[in-house]
LUMGU-426005 format. One record per atom (N, C-alpha, C): x, z, y negated; residue number from 1; atom name. Coordinates in Angstrom, 1 decimal. Each point is the difference from the previous one (the first is absolute). Last residue first. Example, Ala and Ser with C-alpha at 12.3 -4.5 7.8 and 13.67 -1.06 7.14 Angstrom:
! residues 2
     xx     zz     yy   k  a
   12.8    7.1    2.2   2  N
    0.9    0.0   -1.1   2 CA
   -0.8    0.8   -1.1   2  C
    0.3   -0.1    5.7   1  N
   -0.9    0.0   -1.2   1 CA
    0.9    0.0   -1.2   1  C
END
This chain:
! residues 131
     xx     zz     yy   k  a
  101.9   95.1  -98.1 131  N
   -0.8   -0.8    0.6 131 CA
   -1.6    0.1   -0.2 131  C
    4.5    1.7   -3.3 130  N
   -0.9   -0.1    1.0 130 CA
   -0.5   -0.8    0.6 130  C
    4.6   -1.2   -2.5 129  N
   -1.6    0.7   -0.2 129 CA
   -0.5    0.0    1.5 129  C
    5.4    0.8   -1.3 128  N
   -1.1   -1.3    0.8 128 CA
   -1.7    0.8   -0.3 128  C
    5.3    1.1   -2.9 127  N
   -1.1    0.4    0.8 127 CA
   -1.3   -1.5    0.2 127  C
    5.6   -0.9   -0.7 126  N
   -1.1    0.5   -0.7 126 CA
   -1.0    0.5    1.3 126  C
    4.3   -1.4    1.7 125  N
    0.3   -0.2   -1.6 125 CA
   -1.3    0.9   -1.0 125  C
    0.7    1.1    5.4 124  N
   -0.8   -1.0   -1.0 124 CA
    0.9    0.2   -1.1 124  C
    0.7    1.3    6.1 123  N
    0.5   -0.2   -1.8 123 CA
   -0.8   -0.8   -1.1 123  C
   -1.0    2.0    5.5 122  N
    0.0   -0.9   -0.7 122 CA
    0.3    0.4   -1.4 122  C
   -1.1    3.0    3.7 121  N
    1.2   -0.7    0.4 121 CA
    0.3   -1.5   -1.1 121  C
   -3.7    2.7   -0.2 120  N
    1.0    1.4    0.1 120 CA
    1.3   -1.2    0.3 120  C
   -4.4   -1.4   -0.2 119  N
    0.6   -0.1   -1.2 119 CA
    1.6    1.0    0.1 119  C
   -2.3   -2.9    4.3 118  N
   -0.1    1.2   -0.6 118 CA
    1.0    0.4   -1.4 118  C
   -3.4   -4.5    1.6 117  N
    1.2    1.1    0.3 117 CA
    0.6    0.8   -0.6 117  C
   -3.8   -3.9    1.9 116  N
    0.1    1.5   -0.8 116 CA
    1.1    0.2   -0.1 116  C
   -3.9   -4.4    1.0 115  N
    1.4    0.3    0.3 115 CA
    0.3    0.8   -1.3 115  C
   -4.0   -2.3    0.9 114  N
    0.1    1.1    0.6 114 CA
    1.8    0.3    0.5 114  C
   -1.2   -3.8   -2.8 113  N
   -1.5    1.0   -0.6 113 CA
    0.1    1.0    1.2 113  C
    3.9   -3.4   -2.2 112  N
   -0.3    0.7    1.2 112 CA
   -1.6    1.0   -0.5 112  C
    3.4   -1.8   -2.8 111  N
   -0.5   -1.2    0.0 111 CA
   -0.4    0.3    1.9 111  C
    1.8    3.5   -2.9 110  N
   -0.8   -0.6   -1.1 110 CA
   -0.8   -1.2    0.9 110  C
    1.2    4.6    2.0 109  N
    0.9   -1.3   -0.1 109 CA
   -0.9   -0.8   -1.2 109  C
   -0.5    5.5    0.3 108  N
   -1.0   -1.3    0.6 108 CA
    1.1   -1.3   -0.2 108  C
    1.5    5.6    0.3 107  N
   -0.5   -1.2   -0.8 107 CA
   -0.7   -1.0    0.7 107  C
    0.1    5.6   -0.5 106  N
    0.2   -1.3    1.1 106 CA
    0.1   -1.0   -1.4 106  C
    0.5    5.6    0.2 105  N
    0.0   -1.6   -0.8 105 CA
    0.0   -0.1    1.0 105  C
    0.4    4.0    0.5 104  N
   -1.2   -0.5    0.5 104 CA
   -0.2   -1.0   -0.9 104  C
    4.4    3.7    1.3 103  N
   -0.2   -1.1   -0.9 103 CA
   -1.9   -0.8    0.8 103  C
    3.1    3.5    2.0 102  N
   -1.0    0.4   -1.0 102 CA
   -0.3   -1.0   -1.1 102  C
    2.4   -1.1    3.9 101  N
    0.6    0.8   -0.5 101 CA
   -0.5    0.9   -1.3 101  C
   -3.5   -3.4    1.6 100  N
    1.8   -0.5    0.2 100 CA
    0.9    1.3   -0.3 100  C
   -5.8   -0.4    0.6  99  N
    1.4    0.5   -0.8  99 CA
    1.2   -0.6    1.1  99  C
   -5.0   -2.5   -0.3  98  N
    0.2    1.4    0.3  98 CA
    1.8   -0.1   -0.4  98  C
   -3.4   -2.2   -3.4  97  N
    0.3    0.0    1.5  97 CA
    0.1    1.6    0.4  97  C
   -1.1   -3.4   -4.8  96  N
   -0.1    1.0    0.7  96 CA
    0.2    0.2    1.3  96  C
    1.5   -4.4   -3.0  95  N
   -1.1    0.8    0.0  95 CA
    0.3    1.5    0.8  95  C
    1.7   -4.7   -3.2  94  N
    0.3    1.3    0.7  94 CA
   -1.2    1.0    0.6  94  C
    1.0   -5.5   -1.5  93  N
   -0.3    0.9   -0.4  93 CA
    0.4    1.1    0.9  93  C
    1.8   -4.1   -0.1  92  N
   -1.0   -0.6   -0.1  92 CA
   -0.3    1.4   -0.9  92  C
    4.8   -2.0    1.2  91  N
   -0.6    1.1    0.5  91 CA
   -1.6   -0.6   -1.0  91  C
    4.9   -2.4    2.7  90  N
   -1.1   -0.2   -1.9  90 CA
   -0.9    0.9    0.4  90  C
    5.4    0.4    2.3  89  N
   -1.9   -0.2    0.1  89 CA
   -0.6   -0.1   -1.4  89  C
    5.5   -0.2    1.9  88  N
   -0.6    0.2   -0.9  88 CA
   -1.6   -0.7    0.5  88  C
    4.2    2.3    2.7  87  N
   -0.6   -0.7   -0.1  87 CA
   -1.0   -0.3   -1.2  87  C
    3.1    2.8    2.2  86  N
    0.4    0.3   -1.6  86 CA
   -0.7   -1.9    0.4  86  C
   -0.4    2.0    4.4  85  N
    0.2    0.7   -1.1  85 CA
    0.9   -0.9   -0.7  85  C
   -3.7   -1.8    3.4  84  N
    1.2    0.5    0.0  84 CA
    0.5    0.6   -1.6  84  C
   -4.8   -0.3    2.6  83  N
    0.3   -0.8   -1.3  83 CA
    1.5    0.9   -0.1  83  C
   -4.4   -1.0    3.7  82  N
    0.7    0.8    0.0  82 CA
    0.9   -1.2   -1.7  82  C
   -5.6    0.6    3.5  81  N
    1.7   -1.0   -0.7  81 CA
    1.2    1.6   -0.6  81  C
   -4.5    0.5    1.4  80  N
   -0.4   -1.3    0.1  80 CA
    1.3   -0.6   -0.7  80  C
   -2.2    4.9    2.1  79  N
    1.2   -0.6   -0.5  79 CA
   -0.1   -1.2    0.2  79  C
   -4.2    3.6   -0.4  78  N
    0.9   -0.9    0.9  78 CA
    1.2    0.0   -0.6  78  C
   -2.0    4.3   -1.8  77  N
   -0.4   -1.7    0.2  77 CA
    1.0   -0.4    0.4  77  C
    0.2    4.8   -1.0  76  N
   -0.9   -0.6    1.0  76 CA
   -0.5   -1.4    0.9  76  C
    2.7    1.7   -4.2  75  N
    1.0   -0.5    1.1  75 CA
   -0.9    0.4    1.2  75  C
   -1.6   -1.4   -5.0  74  N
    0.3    1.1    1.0  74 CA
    0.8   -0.5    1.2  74  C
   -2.9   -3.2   -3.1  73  N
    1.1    1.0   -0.9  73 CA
    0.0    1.6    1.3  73  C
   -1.0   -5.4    1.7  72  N
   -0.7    1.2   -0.7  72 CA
    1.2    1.2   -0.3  72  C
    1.1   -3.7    3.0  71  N
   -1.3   -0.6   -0.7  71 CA
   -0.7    0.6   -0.9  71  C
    5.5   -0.1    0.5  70  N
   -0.9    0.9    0.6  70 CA
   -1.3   -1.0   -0.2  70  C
    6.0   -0.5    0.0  69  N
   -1.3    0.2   -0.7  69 CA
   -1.5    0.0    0.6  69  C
    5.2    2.1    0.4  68  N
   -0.9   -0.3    0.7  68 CA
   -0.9   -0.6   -1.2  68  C
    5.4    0.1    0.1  67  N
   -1.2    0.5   -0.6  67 CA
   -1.6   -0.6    0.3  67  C
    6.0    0.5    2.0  66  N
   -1.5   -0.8   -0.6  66 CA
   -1.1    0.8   -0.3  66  C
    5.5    1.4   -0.1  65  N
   -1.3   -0.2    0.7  65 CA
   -1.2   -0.9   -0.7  65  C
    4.2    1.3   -2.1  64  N
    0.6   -0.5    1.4  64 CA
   -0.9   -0.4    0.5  64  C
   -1.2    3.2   -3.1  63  N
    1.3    0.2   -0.2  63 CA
    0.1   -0.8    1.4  63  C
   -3.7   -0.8   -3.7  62  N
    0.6    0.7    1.2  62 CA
    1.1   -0.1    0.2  62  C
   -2.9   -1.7   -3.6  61  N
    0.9    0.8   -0.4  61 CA
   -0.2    0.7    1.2  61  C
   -2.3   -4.3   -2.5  60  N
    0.0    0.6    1.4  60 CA
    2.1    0.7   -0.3  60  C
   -2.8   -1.5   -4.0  59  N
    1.2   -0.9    0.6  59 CA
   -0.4    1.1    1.2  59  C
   -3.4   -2.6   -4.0  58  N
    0.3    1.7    0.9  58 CA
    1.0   -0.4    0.6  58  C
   -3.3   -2.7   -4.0  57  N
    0.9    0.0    0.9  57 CA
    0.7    1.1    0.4  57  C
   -4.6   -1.8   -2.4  56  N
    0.6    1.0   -0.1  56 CA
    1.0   -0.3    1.3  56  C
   -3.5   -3.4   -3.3  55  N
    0.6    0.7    1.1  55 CA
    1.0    1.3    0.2  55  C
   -3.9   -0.8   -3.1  54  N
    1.5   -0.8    0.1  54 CA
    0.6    0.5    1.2  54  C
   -5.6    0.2   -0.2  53  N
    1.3    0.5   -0.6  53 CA
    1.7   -0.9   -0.3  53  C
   -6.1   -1.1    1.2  52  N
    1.0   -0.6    0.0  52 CA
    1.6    1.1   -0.8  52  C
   -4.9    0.0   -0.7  51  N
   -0.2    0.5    1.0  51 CA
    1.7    0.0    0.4  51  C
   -1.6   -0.2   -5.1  50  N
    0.2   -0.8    1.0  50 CA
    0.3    0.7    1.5  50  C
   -3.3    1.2   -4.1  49  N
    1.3    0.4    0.0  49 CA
    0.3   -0.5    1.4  49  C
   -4.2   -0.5   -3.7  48  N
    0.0    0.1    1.7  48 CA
    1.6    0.1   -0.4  48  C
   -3.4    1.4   -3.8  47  N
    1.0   -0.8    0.7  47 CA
    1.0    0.2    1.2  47  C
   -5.1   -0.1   -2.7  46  N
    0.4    0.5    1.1  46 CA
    1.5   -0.9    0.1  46  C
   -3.3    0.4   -4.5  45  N
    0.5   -0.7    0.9  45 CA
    0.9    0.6    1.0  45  C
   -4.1    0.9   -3.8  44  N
    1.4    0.4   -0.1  44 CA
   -0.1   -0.8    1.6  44  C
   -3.5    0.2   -2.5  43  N
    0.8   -0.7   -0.9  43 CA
    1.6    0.9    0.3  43  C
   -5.5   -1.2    1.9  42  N
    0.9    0.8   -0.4  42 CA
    1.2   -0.6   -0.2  42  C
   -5.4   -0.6   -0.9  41  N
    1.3   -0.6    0.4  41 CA
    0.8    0.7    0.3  41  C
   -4.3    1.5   -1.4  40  N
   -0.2   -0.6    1.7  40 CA
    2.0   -0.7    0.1  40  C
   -1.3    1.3   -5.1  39  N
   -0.1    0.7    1.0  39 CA
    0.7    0.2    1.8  39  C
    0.7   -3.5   -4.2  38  N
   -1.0    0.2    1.0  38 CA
    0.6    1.6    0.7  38  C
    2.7   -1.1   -4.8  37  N
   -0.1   -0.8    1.9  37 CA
   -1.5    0.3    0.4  37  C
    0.3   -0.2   -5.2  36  N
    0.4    0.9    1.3  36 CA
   -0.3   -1.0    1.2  36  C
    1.4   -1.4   -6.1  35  N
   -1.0   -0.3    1.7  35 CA
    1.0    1.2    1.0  35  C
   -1.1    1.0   -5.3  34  N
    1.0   -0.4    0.8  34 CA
   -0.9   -0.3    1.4  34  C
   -2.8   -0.3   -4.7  33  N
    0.5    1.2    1.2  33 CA
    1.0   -1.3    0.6  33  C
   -1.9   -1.9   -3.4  32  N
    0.4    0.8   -0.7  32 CA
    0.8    1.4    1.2  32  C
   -2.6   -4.6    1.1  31  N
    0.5   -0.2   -0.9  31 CA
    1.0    1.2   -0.7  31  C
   -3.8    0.8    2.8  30  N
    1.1   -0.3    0.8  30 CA
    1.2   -0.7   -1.2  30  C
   -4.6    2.3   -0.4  29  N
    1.0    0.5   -0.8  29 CA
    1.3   -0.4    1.2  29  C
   -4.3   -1.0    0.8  28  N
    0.6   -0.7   -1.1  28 CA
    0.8    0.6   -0.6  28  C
   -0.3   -1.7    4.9  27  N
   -0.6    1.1   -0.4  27 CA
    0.2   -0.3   -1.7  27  C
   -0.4   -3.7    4.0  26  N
    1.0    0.7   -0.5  26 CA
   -1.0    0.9   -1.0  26  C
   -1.2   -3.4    3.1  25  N
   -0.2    0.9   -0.1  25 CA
    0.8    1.2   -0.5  25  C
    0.5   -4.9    1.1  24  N
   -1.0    0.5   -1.2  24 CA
   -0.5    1.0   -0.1  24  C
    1.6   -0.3    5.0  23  N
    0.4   -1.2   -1.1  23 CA
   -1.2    0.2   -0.9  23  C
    1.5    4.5    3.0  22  N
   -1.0   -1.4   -0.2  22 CA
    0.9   -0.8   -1.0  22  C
    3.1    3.2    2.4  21  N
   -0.9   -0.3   -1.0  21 CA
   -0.8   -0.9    0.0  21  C
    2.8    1.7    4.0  20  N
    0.1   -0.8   -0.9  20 CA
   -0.9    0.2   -0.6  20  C
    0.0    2.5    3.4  19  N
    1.6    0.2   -0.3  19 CA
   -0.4   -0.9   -1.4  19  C
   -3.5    0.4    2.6  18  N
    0.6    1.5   -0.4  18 CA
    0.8   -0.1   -1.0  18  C
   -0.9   -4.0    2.2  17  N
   -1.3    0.2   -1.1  17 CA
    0.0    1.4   -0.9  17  C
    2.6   -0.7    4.5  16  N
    0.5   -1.3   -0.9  16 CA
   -0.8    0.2   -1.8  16  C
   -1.6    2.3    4.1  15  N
    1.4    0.8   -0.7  15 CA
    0.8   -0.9   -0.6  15  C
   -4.1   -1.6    1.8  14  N
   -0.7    1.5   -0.8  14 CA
    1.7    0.2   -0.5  14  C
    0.2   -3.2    3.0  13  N
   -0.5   -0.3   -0.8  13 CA
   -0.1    0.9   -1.3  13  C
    1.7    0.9    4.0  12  N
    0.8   -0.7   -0.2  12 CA
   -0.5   -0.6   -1.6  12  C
   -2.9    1.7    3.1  11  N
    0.5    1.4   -0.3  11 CA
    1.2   -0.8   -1.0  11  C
   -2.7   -3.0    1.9  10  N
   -0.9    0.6   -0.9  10 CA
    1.1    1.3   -0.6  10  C
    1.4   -2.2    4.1   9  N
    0.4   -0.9   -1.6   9 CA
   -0.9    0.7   -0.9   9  C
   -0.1    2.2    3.7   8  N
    1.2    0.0   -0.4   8 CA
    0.0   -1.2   -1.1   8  C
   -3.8    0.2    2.1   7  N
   -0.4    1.6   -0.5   7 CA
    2.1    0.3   -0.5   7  C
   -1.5   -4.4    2.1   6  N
   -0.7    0.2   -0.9   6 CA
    0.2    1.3   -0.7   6  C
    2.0   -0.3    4.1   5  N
    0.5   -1.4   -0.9   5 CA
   -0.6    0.2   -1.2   5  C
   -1.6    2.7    3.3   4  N
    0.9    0.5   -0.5   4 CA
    0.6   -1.0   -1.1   4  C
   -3.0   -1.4    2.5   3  N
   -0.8    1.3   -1.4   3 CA
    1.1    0.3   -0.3   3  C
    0.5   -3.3    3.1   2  N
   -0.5   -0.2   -1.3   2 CA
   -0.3    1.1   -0.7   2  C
    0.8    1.0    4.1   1  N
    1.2   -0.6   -0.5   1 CA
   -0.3   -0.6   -1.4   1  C
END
């Protein structure tokens, strides 16, 4: 456990000493050349894009009947509730299933991690991203 301690500040060390110039050790045509980044740096930055969407709202569109919602995108999966028509749901994302009238949308409830239902029967204003 010490070697490692030792053999990671040493590593920590060498790439601090890489990166930075000796002190008083400047070259002599530094006066007159433009300054370059280091090499070992790199000079471009990773930007992360928020996990988090706007929500997306859907109006259940049966005629009179309720609409099953499921633990999983297929009508294989349980039934763990039901959602009367022209009811409005916050939809999360869309994913792959088995077919509704040849429709193979499902949706995912936004504030549910195993609750599905079937895109065939639901209304959007806009398209729901992937899952």
């Amino acid at each position: 456990m010490i070697r490692q301690a030792l053999r990671s500040g040493l590593l920590a060390a060498v790439a601090v000493v890489a990166v930075l110039p000796a002190a008083g050790a400047a070259p002599a045509s530094a006066a007159t050349a433009p300054r370059q980044a280091p090499a070992a740096v790199a000079t471009t930055q990773t930007v992360r894009t928020p996990h988090h969407t706007l929500p997306v709202h859907g109006v259940v569109a049966t005629s009179r009947a309720r609409l099953n919602i499921r633990s999983g995108p297929g009508t294989g999966y349980r039934v763990v509730g039901h959602v009367r028509a022209n009811r409005s749901l916050t939809l999360a994302c869309k994913a792959y299933g088995s077919g509704v009238y040849g429709n193979h949308i499902w949706y995912r409830l936004r504030h549910h991690r195993h609750a599905y239902v079937a895109a065939h029967y639901i209304r959007t204003a806009r398209s729901v991203p992937w899952c």
